[in-house]
KOLLO-102158 format. One record per residue: x negated, y, z negated of N, C-alpha, C in turn; residue number from 1. Coordinates in Angstrom, 3 decimals, decimal comma, m for minus. Layout:
<recs>
<rec n_east="X" n_north="Y" n_up="Z" ca_east="X" ca_north="Y" ca_up="Z" c_east="X" c_north="Y" c_up="Z" n="NUM"/>
...
</recs>
This chain:
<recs>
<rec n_east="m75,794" n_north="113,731" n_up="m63,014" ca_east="m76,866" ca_north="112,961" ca_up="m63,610" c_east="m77,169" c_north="113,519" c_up="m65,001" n="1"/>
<rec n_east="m76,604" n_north="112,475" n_up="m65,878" ca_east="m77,607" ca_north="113,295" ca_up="m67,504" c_east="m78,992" c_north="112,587" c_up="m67,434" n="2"/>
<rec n_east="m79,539" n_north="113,746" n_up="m68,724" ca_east="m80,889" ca_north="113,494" ca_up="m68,845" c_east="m80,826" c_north="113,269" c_up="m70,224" n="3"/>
<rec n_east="m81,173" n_north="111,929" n_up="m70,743" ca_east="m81,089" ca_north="111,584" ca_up="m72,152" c_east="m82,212" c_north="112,153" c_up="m72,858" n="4"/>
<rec n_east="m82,253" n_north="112,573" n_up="m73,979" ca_east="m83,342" ca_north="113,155" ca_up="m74,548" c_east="m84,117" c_north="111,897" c_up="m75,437" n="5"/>
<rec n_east="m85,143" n_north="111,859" n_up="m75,692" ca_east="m85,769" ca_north="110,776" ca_up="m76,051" c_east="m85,414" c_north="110,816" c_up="m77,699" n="6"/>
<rec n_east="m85,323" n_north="109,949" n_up="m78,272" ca_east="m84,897" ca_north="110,308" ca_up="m79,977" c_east="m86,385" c_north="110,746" c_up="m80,583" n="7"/>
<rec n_east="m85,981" n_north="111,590" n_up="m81,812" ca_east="m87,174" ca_north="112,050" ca_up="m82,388" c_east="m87,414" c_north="110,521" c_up="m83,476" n="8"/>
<rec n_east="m88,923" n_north="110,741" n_up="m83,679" ca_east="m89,661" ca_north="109,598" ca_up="m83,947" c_east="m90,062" c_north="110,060" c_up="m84,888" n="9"/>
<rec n_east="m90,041" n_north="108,809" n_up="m86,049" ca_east="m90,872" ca_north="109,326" ca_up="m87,501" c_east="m92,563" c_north="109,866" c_up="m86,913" n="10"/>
<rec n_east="m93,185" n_north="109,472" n_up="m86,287" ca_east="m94,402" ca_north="109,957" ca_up="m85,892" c_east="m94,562" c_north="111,093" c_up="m85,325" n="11"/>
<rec n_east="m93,288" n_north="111,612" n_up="m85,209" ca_east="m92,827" ca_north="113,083" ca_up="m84,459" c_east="m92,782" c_north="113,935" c_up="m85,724" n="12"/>
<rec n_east="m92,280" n_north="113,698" n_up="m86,898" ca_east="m92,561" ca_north="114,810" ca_up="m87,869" c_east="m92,728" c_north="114,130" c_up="m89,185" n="13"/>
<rec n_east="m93,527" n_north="112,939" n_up="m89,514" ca_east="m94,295" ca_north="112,973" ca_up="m90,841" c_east="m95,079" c_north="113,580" c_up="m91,303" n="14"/>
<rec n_east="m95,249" n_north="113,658" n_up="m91,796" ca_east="m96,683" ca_north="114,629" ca_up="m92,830" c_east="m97,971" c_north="113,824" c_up="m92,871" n="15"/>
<rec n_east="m99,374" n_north="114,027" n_up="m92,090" ca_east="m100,147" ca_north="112,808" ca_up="m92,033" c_east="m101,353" c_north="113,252" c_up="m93,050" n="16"/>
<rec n_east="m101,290" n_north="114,588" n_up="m93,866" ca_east="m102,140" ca_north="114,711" ca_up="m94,791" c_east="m101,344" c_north="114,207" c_up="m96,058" n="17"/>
<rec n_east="m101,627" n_north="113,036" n_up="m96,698" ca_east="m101,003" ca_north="112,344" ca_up="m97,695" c_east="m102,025" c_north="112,412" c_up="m98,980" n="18"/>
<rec n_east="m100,668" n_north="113,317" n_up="m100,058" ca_east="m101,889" ca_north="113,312" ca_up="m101,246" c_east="m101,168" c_north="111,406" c_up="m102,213" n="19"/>
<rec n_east="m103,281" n_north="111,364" n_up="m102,643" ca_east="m103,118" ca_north="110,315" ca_up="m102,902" c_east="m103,209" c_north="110,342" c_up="m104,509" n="20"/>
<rec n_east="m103,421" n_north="108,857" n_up="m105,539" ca_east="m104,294" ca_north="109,493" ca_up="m106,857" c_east="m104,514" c_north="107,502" c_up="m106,886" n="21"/>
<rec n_east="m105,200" n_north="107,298" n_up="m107,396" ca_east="m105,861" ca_north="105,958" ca_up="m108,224" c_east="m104,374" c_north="105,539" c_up="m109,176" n="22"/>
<rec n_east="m104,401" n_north="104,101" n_up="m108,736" ca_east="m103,333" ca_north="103,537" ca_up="m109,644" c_east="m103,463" c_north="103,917" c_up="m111,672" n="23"/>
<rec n_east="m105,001" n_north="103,812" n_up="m111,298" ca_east="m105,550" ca_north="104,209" ca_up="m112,943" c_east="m105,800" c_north="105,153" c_up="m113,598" n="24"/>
<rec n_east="m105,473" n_north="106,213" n_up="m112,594" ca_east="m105,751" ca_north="107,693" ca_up="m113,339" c_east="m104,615" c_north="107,882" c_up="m114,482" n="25"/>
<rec n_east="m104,223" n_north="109,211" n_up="m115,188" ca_east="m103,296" ca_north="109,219" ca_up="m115,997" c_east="m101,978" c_north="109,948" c_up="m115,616" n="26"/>
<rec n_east="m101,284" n_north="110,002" n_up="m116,720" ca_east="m99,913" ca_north="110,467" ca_up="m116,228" c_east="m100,365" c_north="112,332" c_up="m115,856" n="27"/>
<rec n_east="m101,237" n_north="112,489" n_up="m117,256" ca_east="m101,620" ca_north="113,775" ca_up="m116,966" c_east="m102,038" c_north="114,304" c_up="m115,441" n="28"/>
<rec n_east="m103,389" n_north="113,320" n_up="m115,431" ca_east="m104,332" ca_north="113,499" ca_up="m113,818" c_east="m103,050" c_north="113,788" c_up="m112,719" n="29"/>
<rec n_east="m101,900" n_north="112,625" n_up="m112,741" ca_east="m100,911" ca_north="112,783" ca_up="m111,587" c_east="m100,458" c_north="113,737" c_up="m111,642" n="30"/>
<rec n_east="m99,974" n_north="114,271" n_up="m112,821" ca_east="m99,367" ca_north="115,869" ca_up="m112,933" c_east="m100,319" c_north="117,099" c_up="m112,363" n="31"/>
<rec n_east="m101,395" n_north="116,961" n_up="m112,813" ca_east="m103,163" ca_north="118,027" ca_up="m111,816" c_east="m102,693" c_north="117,845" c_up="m111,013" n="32"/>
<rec n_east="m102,556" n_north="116,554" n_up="m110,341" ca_east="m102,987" ca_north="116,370" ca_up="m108,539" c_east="m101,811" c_north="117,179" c_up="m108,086" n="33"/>
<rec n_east="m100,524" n_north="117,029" n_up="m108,533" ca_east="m99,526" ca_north="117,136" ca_up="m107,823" c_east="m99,391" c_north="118,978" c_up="m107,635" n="34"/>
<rec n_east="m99,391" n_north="119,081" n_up="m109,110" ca_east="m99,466" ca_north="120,715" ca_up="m109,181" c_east="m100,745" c_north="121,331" c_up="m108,111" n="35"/>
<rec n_east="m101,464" n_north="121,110" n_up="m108,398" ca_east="m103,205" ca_north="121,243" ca_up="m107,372" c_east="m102,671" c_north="121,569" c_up="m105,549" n="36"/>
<rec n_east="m102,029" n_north="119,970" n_up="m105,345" ca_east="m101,381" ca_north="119,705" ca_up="m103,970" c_east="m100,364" c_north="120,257" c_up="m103,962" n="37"/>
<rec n_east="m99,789" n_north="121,313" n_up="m104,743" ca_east="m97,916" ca_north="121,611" ca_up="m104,242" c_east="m97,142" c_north="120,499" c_up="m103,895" n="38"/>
<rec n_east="m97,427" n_north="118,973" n_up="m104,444" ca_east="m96,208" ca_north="118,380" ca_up="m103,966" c_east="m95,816" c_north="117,587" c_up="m105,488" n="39"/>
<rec n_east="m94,584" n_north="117,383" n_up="m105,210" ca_east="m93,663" ca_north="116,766" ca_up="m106,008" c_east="m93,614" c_north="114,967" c_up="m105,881" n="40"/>
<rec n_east="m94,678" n_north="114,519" n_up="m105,454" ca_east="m94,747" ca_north="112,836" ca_up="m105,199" c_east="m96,515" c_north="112,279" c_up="m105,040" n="41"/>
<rec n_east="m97,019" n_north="111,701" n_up="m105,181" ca_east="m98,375" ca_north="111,282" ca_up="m104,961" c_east="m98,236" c_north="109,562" c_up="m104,387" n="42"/>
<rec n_east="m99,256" n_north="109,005" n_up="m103,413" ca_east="m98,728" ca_north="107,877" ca_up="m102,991" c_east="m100,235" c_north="107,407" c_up="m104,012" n="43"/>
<rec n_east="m100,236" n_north="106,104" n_up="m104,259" ca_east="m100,442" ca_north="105,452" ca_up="m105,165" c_east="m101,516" c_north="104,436" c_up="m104,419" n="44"/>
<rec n_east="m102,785" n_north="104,653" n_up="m104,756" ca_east="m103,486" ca_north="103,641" ca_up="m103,292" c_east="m103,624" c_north="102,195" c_up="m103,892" n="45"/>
<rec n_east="m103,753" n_north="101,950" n_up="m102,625" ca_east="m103,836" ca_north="99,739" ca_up="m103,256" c_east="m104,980" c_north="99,804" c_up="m104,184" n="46"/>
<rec n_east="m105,109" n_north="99,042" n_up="m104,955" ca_east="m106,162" ca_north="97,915" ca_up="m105,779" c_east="m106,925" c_north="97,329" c_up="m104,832" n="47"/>
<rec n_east="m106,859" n_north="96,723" n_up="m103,561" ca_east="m107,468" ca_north="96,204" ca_up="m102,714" c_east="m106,633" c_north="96,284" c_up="m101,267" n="48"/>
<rec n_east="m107,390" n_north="94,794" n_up="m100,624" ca_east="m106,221" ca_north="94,991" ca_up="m98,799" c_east="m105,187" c_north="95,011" c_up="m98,831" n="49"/>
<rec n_east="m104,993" n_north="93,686" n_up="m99,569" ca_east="m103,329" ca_north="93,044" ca_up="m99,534" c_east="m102,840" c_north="93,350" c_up="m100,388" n="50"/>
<rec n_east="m102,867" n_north="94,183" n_up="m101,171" ca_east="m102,348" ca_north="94,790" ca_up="m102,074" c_east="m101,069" c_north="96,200" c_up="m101,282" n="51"/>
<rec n_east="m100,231" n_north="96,568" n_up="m102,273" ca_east="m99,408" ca_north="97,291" ca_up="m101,405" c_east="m99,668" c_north="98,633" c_up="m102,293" n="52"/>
<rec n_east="m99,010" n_north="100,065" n_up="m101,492" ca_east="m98,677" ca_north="101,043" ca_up="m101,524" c_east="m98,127" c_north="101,535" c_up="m102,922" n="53"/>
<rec n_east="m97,936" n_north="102,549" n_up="m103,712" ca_east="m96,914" ca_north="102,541" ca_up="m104,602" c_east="m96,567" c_north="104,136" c_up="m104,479" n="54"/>
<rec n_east="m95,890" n_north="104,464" n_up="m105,010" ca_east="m95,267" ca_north="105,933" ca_up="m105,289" c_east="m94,949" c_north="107,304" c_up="m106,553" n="55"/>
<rec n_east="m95,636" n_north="107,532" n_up="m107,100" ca_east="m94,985" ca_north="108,319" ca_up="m108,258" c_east="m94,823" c_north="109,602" c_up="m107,661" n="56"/>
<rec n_east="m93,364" n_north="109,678" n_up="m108,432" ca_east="m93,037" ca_north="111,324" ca_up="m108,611" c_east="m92,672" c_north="111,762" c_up="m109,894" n="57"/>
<rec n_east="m92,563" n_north="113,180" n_up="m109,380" ca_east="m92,067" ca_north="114,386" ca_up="m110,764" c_east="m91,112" c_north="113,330" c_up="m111,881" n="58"/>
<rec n_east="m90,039" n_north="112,610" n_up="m111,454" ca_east="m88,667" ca_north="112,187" ca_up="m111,770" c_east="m89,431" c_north="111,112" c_up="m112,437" n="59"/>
<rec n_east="m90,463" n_north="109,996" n_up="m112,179" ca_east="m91,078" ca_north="109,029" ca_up="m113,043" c_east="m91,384" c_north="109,582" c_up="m114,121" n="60"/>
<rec n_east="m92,793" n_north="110,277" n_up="m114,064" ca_east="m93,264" ca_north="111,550" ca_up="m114,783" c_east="m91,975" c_north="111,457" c_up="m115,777" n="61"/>
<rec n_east="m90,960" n_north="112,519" n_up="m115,561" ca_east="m90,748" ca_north="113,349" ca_up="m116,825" c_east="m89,746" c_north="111,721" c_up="m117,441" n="62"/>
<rec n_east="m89,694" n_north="110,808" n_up="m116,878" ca_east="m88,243" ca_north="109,734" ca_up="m117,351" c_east="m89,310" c_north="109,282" c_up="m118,198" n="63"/>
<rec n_east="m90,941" n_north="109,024" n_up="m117,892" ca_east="m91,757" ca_north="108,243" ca_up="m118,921" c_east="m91,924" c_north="109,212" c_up="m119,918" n="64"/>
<rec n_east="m92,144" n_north="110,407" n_up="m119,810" ca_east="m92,421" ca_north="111,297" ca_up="m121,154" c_east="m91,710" c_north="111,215" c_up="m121,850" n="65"/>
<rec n_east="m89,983" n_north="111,379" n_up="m122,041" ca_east="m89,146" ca_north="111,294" ca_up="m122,356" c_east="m88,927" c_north="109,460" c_up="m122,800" n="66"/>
<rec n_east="m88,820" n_north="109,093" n_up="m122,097" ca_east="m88,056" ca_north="107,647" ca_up="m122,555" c_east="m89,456" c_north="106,846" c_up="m123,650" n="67"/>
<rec n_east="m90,513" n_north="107,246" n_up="m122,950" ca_east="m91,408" ca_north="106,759" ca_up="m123,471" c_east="m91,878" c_north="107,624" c_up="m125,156" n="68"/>
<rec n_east="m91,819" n_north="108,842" n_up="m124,766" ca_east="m92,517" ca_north="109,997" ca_up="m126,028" c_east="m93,834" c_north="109,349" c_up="m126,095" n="69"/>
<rec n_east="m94,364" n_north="108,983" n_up="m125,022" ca_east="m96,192" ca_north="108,464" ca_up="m124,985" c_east="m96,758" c_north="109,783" c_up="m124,420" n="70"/>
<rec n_east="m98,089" n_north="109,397" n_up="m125,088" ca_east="m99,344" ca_north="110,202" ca_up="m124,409" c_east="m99,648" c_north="109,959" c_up="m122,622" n="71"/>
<rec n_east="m99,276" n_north="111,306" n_up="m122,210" ca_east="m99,550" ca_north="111,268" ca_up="m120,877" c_east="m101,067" c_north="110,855" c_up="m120,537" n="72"/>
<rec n_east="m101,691" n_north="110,902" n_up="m121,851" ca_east="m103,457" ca_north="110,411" ca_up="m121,624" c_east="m103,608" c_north="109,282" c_up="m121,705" n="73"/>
<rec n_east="m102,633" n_north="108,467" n_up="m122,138" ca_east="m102,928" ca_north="106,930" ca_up="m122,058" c_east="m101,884" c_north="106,040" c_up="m121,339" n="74"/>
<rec n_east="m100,800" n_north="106,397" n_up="m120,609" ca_east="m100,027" ca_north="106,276" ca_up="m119,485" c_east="m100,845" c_north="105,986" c_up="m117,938" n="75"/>
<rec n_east="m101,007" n_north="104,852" n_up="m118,085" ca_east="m101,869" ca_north="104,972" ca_up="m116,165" c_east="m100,281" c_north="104,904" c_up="m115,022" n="76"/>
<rec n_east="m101,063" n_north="105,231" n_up="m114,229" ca_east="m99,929" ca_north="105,284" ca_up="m113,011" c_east="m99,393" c_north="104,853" c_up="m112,456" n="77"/>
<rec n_east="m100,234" n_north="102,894" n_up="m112,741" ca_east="m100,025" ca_north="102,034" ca_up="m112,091" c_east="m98,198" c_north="101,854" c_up="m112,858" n="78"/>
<rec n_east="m98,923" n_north="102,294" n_up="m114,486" ca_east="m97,182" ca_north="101,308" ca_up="m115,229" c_east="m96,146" c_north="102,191" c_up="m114,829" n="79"/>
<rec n_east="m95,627" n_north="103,293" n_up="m113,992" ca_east="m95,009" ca_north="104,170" ca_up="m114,220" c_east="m94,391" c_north="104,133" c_up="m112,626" n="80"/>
<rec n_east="m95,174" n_north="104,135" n_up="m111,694" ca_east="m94,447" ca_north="104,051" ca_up="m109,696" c_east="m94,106" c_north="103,185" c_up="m109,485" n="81"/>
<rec n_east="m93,323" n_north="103,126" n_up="m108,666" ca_east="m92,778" ca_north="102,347" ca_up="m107,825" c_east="m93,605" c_north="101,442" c_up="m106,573" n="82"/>
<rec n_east="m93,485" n_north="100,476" n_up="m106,879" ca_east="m94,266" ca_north="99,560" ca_up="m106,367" c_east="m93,828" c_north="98,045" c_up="m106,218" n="83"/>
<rec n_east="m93,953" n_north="97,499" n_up="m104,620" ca_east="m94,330" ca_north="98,813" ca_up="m103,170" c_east="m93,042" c_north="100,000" c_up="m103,255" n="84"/>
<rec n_east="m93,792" n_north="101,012" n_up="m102,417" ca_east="m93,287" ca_north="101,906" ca_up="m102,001" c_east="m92,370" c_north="101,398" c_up="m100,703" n="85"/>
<rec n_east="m91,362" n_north="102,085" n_up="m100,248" ca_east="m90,623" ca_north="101,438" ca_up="m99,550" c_east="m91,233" c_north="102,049" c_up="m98,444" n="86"/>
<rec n_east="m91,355" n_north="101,378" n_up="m96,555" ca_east="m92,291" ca_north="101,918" ca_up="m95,731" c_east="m91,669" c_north="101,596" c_up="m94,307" n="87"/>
<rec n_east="m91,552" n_north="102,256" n_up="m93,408" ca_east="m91,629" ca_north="102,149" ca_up="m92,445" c_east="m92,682" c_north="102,277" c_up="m91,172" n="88"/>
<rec n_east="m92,157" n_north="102,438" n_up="m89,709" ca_east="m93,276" ca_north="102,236" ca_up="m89,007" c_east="m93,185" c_north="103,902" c_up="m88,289" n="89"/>
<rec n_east="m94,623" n_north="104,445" n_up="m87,887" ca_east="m93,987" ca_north="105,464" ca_up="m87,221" c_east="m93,867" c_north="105,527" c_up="m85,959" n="90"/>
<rec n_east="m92,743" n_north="104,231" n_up="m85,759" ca_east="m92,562" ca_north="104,864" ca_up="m83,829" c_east="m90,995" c_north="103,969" c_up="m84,213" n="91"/>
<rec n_east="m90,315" n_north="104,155" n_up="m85,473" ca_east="m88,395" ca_north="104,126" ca_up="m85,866" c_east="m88,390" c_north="105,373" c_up="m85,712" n="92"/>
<rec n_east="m87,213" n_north="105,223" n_up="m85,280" ca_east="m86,135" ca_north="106,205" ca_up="m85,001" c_east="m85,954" c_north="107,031" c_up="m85,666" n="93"/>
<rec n_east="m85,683" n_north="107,892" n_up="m86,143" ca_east="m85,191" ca_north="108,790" ca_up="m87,206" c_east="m84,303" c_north="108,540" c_up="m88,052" n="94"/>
<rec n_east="m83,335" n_north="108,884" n_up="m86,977" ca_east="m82,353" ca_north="108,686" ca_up="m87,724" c_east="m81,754" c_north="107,112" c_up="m88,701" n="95"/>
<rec n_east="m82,739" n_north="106,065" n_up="m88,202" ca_east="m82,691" ca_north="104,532" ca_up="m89,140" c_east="m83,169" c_north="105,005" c_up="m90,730" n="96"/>
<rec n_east="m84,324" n_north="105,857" n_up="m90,493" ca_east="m84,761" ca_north="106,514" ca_up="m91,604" c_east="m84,074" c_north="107,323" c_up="m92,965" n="97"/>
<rec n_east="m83,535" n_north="108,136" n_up="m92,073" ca_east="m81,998" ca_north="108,685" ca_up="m92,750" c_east="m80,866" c_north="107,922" c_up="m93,135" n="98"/>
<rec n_east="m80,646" n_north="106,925" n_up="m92,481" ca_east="m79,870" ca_north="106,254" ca_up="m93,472" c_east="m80,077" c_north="105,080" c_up="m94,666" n="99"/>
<rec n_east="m81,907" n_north="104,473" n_up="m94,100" ca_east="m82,310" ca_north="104,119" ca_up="m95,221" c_east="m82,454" c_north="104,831" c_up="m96,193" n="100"/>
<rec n_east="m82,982" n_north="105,769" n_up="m96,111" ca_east="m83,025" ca_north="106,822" ca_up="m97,642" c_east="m81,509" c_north="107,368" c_up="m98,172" n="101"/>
<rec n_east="m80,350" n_north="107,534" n_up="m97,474" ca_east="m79,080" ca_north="107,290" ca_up="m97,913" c_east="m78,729" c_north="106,551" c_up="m98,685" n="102"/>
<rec n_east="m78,999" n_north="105,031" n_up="m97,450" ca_east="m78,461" ca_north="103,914" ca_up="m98,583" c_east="m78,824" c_north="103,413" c_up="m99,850" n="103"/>
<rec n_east="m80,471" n_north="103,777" n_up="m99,872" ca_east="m81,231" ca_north="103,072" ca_up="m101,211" c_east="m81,390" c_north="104,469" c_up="m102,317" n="104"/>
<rec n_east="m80,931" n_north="105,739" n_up="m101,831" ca_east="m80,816" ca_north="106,726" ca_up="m102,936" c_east="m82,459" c_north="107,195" c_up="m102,963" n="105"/>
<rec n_east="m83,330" n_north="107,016" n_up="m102,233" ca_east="m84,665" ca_north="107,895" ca_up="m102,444" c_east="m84,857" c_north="108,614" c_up="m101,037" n="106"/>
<rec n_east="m86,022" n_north="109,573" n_up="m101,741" ca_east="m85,956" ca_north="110,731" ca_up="m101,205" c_east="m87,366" c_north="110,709" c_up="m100,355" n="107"/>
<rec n_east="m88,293" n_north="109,656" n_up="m100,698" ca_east="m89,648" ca_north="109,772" ca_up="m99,629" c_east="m90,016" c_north="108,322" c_up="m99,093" n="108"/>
<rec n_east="m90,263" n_north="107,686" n_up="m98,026" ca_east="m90,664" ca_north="106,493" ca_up="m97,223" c_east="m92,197" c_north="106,297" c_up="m97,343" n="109"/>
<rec n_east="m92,943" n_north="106,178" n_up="m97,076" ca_east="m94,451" ca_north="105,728" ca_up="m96,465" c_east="m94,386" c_north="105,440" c_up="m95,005" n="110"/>
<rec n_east="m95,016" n_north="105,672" n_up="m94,043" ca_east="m95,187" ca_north="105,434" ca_up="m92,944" c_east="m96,894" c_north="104,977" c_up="m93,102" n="111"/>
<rec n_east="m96,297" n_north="103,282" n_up="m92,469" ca_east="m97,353" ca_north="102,170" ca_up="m92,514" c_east="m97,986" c_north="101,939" c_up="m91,435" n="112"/>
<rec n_east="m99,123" n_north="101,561" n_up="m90,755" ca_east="m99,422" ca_north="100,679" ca_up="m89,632" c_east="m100,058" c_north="99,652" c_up="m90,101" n="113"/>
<rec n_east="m100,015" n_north="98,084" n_up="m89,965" ca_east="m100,613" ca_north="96,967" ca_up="m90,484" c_east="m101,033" c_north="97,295" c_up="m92,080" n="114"/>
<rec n_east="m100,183" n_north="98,285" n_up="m93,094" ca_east="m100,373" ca_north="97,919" ca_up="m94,239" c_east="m101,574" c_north="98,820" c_up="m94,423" n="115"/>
<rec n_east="m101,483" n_north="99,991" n_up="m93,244" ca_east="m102,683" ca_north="101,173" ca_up="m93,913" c_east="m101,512" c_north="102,148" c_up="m93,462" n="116"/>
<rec n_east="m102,198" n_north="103,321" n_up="m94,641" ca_east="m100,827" ca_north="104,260" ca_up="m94,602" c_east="m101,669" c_north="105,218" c_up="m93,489" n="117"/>
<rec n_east="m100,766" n_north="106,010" n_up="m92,992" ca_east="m100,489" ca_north="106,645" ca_up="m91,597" c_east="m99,412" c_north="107,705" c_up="m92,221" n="118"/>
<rec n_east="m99,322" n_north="108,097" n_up="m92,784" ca_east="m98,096" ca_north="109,788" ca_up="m93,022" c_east="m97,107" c_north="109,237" c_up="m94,632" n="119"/>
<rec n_east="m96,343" n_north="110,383" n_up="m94,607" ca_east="m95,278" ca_north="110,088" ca_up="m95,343" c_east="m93,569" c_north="110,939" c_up="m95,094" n="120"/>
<rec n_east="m92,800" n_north="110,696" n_up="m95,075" ca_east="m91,334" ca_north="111,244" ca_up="m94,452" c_east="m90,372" c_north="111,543" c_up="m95,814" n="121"/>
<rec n_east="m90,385" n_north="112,861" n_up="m95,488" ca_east="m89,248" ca_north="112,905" ca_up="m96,927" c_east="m88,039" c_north="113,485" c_up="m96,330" n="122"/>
<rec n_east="m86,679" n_north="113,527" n_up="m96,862" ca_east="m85,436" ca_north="113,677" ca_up="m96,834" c_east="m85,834" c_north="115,128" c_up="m96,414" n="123"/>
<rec n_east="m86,529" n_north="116,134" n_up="m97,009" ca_east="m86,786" ca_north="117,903" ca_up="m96,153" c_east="m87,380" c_north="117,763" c_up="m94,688" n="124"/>
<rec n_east="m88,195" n_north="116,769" n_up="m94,788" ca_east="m88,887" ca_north="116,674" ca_up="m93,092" c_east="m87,673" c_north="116,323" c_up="m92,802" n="125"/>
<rec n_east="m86,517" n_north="115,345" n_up="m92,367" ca_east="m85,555" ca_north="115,038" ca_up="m91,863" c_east="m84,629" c_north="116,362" c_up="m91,827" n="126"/>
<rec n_east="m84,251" n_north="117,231" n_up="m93,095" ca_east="m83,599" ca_north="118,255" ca_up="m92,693" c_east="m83,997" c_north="119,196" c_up="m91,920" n="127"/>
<rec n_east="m85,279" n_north="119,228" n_up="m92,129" ca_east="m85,858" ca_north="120,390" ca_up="m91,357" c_east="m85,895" c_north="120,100" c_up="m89,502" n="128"/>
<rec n_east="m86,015" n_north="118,967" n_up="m89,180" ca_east="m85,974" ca_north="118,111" ca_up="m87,956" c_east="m84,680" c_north="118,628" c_up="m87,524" n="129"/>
<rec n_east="m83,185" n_north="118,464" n_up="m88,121" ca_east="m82,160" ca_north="118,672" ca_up="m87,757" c_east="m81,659" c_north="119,993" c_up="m87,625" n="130"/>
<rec n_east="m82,541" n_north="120,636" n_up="m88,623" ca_east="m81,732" ca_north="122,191" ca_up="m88,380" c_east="m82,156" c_north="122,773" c_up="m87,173" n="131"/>
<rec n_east="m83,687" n_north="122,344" n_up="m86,978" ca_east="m84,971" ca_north="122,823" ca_up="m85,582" c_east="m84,016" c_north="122,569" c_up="m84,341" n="132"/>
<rec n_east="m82,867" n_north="120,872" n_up="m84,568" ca_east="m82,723" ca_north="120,750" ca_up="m83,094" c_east="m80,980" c_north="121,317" c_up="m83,134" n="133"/>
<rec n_east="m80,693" n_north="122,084" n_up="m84,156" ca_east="m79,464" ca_north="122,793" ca_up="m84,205" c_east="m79,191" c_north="124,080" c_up="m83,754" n="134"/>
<rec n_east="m80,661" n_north="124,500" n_up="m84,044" ca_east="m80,961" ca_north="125,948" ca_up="m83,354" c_east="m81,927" c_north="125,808" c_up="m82,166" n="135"/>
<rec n_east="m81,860" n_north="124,841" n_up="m81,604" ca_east="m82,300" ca_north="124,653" ca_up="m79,805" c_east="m81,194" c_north="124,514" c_up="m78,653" n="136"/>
<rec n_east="m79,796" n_north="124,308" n_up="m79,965" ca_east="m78,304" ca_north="123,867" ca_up="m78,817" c_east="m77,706" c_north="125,449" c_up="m78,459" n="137"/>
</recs>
């Protein structure tokens, strides 16, 4: 008799403290928050309900300083992320996860429920998931 192991679940290791910042703050403010928070991404909150998610990271950041040579003080955040953010649910699979972020070349998801955010999953939570169940065999 085997005993199948249940698959690990994005709700099994997202990150559910999610740093956020105002679509309208500045390029600067996003750079505070991020440095402030130790992370390298900020999720981007709606304008309203139906409004969606967005994303900036480090890699926006420095492509607008550069491509742009604008004032990070007059850069809002909205013109600069990605938007929507790309999102899943957290009770997929993992590993669907991993190969969406394969196939589309990014490195962090949103984990959604009805269009309110609930965590976020990056390509290190996934490695770190795999090495945990490499050193349990």
């Amino acid at each position: 008799m085997t005993s199948e192991k249940r698959p690990t679940l994005v709700k099994d290791i997202m990150v559910r403290e999610v740093a956020t910042i105002s679509p309208m703050a500045s390029l600067r403010e996003a750079m505070r928050e991020m440095r402030r928070k130790g992370v390298k991404s900020l999720v981007v909150e709606k304008s309203h309900e139906h409004d969606a998610y967005g994303i900036i990271t480090y890699t926006n950041v420095v492509k607008t300083i550069y491509a742009e040579e604008g004032d990070i003080d007059l850069i809002n955040v909205y013109d600069v992320c990605t938007k929507p953010a790309i999102s899943v649910s957290a009770n997929l699979d993992v590993k669907y996860v991993a190969r969406l972020m394969v196939t589309q070349s990014i490195r962090r998801v949103l984990v959604l429920d009805n269009n309110e955010l609930e965590g976020i999953i990056s390509m290190n939570d996934i490695i770190d998931e795999i090495i945990r169940m490499t050193e349990e065999d």
